[in-house]
Every structure is written in C-alpha cells, then in structure tokens.
C-alpha positions in Angstrom: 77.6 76.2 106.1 75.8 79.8 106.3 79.7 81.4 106.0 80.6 78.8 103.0 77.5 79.6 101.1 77.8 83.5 101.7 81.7 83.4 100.4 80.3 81.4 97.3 78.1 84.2 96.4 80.6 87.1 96.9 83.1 84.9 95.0 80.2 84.9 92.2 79.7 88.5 92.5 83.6 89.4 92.0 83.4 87.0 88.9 80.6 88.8 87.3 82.0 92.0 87.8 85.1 91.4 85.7 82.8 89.2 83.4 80.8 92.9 82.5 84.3 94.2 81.5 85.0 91.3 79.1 81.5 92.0 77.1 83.0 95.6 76.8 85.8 94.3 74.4 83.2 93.7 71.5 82.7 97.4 72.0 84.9 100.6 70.6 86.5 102.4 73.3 86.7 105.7 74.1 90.0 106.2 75.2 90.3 109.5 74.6 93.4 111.9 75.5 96.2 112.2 77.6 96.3 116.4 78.5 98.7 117.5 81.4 97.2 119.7 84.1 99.9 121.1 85.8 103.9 120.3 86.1 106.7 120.9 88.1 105.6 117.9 91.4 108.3 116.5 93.4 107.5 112.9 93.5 103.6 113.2 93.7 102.0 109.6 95.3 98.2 110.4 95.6 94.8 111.7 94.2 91.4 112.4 95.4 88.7 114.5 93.5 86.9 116.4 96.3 83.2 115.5 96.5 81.0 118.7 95.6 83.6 120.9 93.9 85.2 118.5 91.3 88.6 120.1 93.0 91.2 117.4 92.3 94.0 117.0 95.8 97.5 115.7 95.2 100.2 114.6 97.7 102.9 116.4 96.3 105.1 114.6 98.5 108.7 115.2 97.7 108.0 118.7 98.6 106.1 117.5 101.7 102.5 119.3 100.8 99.0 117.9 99.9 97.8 120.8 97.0 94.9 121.9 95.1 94.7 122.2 91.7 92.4 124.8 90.8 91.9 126.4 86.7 95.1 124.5 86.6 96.8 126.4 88.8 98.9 124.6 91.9 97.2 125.5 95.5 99.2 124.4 98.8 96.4 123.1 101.5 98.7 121.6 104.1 102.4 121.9 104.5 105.6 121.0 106.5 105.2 117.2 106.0 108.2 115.3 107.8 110.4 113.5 104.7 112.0 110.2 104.0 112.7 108.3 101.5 111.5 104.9 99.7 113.3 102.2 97.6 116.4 100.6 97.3 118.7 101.2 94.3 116.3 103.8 93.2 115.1 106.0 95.9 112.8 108.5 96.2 111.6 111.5 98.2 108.1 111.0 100.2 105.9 112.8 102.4 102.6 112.5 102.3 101.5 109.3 100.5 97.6 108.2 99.8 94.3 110.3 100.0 90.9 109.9 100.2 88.0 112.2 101.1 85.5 110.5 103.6 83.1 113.8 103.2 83.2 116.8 101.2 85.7 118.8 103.6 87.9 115.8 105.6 90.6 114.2 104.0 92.7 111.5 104.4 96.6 111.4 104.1 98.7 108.4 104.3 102.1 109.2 105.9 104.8 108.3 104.6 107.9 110.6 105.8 109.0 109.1 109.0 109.7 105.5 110.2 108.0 102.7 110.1 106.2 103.1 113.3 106.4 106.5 113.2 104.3 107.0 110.2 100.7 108.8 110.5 97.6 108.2 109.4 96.2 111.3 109.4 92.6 113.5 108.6 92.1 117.0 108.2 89.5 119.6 107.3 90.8 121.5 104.5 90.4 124.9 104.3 88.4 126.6 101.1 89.9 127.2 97.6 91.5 130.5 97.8 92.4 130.0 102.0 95.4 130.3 103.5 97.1 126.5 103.9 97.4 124.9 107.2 100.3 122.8 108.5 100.6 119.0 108.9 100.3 119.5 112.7 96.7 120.5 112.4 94.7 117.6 112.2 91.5 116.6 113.4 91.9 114.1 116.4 95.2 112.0 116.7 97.5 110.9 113.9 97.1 106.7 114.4 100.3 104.8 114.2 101.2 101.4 114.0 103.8 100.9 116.6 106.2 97.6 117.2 104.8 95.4 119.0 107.6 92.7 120.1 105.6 91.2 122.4 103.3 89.7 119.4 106.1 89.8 117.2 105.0 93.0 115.0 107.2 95.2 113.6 106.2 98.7 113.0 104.0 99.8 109.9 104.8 103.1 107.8 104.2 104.2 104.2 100.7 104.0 103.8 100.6 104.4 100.7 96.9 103.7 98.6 93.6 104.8 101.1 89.9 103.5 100.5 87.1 104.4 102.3 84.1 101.3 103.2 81.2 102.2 105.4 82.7 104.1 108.0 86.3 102.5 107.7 89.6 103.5 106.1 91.4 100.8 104.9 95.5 101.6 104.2 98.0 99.8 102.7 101.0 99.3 104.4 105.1 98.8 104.5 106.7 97.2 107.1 106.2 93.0 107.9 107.2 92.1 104.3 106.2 88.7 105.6 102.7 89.5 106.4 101.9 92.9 103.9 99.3 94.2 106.1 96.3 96.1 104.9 95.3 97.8 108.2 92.3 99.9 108.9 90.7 102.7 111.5 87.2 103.1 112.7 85.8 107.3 111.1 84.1 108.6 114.5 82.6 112.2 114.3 85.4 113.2 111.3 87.8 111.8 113.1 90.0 108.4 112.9 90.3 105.9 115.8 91.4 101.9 116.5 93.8 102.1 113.7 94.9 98.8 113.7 96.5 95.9 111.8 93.9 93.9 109.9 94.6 91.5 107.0 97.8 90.0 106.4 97.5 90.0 102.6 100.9 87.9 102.0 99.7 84.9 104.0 96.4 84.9 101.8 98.1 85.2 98.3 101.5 84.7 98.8 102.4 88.0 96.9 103.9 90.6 99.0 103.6 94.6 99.0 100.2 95.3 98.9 99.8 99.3 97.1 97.1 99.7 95.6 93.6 99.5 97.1 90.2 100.8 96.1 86.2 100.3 96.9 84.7 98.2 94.4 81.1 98.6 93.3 79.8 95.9 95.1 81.8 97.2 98.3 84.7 94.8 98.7 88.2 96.0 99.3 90.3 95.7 95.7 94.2 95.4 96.3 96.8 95.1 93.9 99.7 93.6 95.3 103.0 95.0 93.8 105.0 91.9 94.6 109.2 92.1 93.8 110.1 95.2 92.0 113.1 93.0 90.9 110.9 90.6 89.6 108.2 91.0 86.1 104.9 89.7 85.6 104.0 89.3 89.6 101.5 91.7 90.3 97.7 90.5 91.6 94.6 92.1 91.7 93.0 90.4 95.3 89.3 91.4 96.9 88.3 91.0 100.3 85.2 91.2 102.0 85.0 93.8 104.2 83.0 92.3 106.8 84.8 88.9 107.3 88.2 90.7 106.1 88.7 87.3 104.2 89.8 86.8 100.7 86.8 86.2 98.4 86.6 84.9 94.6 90.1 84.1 93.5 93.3 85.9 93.5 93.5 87.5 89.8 97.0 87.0 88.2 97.4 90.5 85.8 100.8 90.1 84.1 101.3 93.8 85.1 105.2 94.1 86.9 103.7 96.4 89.5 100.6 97.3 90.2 100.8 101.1 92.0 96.9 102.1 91.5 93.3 100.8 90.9 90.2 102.9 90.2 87.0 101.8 89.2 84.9 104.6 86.4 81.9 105.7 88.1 79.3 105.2 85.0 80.2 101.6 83.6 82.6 100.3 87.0 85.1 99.1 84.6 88.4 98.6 86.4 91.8 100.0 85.3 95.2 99.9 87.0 98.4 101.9 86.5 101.7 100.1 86.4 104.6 101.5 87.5 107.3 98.8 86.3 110.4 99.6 88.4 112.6 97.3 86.7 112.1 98.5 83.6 109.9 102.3 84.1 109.5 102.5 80.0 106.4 100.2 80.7 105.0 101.6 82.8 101.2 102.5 81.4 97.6 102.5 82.6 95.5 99.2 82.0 91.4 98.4 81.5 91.9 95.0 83.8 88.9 92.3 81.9 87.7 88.9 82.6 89.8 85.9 81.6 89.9 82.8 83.4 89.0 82.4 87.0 92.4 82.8 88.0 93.5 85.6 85.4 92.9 88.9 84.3 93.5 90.6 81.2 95.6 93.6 80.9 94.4 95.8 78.1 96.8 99.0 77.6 95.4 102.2 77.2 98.3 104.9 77.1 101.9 104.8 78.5 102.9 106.5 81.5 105.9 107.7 82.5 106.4 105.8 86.5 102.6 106.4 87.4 101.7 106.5 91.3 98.0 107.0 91.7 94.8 108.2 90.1 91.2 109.0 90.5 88.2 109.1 88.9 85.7 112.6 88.6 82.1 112.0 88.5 82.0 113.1 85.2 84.5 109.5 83.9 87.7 111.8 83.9 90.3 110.2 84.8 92.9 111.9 87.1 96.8 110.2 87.4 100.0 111.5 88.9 103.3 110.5 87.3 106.7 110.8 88.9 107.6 111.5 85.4 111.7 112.2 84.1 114.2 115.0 83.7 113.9 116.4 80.1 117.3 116.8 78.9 119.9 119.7 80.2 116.9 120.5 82.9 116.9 120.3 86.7 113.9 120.4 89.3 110.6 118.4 89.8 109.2 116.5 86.5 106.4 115.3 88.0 102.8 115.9 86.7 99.3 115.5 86.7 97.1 114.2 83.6 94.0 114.1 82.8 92.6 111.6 80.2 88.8 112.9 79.7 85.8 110.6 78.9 87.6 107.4 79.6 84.8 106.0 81.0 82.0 107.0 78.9 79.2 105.1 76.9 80.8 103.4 73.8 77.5 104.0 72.6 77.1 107.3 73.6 76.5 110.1 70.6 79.6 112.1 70.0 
C-alpha cells in the first residue's frame, strides 16, 4: 500500500509539471533567435554547459574529439576517439556520443565508436581553457562497459548516447537489446564511475523501443524520450521514471514527434522542450516546447526548424545550446555541422524588455 500511494503521488507530481507548461500558452513567448556559434562539426551528438564558466562542451564526434567553444572559437579538450558508425540506410560517423558534467571540472562522455560491448562510458577532468588537450586514453578510473552476457541472455550495450546526472548516478541511454532498450546507470565515487550496469528495460515498460534522449527533471525523475522506428512517424514518447524504484511513474506521454533525439528542461520556468530529429523525413526536424494535454498526451508546440538536431543544453542564464548535423550547402564538401544558440528562450513572458 505505502509503494502504491507513493507512485500516486509522483504520478501527480509529473502531471502538474506539464500542467505549469499548459498555463504558459495563454502567455506570449519569447522565442527569440536562432544565431550560429561556430561551423564546420563532423556529426556533433552532445552538449554540456560547464558549471562555473558558462564554457559550452561538444562531442564533435565524427572527428572523434569532445571541444570547447570559447568567444566562438573551436577548442579540442580530448582527442583520438575510436570511430564507428550508426544507422542503416543512412549512416553516420560517431565517436564520442553524450555529455554531462557531474562537477565543474569532470565530464562525462558517452562512447559510441566501438562495438556494442566495447563501448565506454567514460569521465575525465578537463584541462583549463587555453591547455593543451588530452587523449581519450586519459580518464579518470576505468571506462565501464556493458559486456555480453550469454549466460543471462544479454547482449552487449554501446552508443550511449543522451547522459543525465541524479544524486550521485549517471544514468545512459543505450543501443544494443532492441528488445529491452536499456537505460543503464553507474554509481559517481570520488570523480570517478563504478557498477555500471544495466538498469531499466525501457521497451518492456512502454513498448516503444530506442530510448535517446534522457534528462533530470525538476522534481528529480529520469525524463526519456524514446525514439521508437526511424521508419516509422508519429511514435516518439516522452516516459519518467523514478529514480529510486527505477519504475515508470505517471503515464507514458504520446508527443506526435517522429524521433525524439533530445530533452532539456529551462532552468528559470522548468518548461520542457525536445528536438526532433525526423529521419524519415530530416526537413522536420525542429525543436518543440512539449505542454500538457491529456493524461496520455503531450502537446508539441514548434519553436524553430532544425536541420537533423542531436542534442542541446541549457545555460544558467535560459540560453539554449543545440548541435545540428546539419547539410552540405551546394558545390561544397567537408563537415556542415553546427552549434546554435537561441538566447532568452526561457525567460519571463512578463519580464520588461
């Protein structure tokens, strides 16, 4: 009875969280801006905004680096990731893959450049602006891997792709078991990672595979998008899962979104956007506000297009940060992928301007 009544009332917290969003569509939005930072990425799959310095980190991971982007300038800060690729009919060059900051200097990186199996999850110290970059090699502690296990009937986990931190947990989601979609997760001991293992078999729960996107929601449960088919439209969920009892709370949120490849949460109202990447059709692809329906729906409310978007992160300040794989202009060869900025998204509707 005590664990039925406490999944009730996190069920009623998710609710009220998306119910704050709908009030907001009485309001004018500040959507501000799209401005490009930088250009010229190879295939970049993840952002983090460095606590402290505002410094915004991208896994430029075609070209098998995590960089820096400082006065909009690129940085390298660790090299000489392994490289695979990812996808079927369309496939892309990856590296390094999600990142989070779980203090001002350790980062994060999702691998996704080997195997499944083989993959990493991997933390570093990073080195100052201005400092020489170090190679992939020098992490702090192990790289964890999730190995095949045939004994239990596991298959081996790789591209880890979106990275939240909860407590003193990094949570990952993975590609491997399309039949189970793991999100899996390792203990943060001392800046390092440890007892990475597999953890919630997200396709059981919503029967919605490919779990990408993941983030910390501002009551502290573990928001997932799950892609679902990239051959197929209009299957993309938003899920949330308390961390404790790593079970599905509220409802599992139908978006109509194709392909759900990000989620972030503004750090002034907690409003909740996601970025599609549409990979049947990558001339939808856009960034969403996702708002209160029904109890079983979400709105999708489009703020800009976006040309095959991969991740984003907020700054402090309500900026919001996203990485595009972008496309070739015409007659031109090399990377075409960027970073963007869109500035004030999440500031007071009501705030003087």
């Amino acid at each position: 009875m005590k664990k039925l009544i406490c999944a009730l009332a996190l069920s009623l917290l998710v609710g009220v969280a998306l119910a704050q969003d709908e009030t907001d569509e009485n309001n004018k939005d500040k959507n501000g801006t799209v401005e490009t930072i930088v250009e010229g990425l190879d295939n970049p799959c993840g952002v983090a905004v460095q606590p402290g310095t505002g410094h915004v980190f991208v896994s430029d991971s075609a070209a098998l680096r995590v960089v820096r982007i400082v006065d909009g300038k690129i940085e390298p800060v660790i090299t000489g990731f392994p490289k695979d690729t990812y996808g079927t009919e369309t496939q892309y060059e990856i590296g390094p893959l999600g990142l989070c900051f779980i203090d001002q200097n350790t980062l994060i990186v999702g691998g996704g450049g080997q195997p499944d199996g083989e993959d990493m999850l991997r933390a570093y110290k990073v080195p100052e602006a201005g400092a020489e970059p170090i190679t992939a090699d020098k992490m702090e502690g192990a790289g964890q891997r999730l190995v095949a296990e045939p004994d239990d009937n596991l298959v081996g986990e790789g591209d880890f792709y979106g990275v939240a931190v909860i407590g003193t947990t990094v949570y990952t989601t993975c590609n491997g078991d399309d039949e189970k979609g793991w999100l899996a997760k390792a203990d943060i001991v001392d800046g390092k990672l440890t007892n990475f293992i597999r953890s919630i078999a997200t396709k059981e729960k919503t029967n919605v595979d490919a779990p990408v996107a993941i983030t910390r929601s501002p009551e502290g449960f573990i928001a997932v998008g799950q892609m679902g088919e990239v051959s197929e439209t209009a299957d993309s969920l938003l899920t949330f899962y308390d961390a404790s009892e790593e079970e599905l709370v509220g409802w599992k949120y139908e978006t109509g979104l194709n392909d759900i490849s990000a989620l972030a949460y503004g750090p002034k109202r907690a409003r909740l956007f996601a970025t599609d990447f549409s990979w049947k059709d990558p001339s939808k692809g856009a960034l969403y506000k996702l708002v209160a329906d029904t109890a079983t729906k979400c709105k999708a409310v489009k703020i800009t297009d976006l040309d095959k978007p991969t991740s984003m992160a907020f700054d402090p300040e309500g900026n919001l940060y996203i990485a595009v794989l972008g496309s070739p202009a015409e007659g031109l060869e090399g990377p075409c992928g960027k970073l963007i900025v869109i500035k004030g998204l999440d500031d007071d509707p009501d705030k003087d301007e």
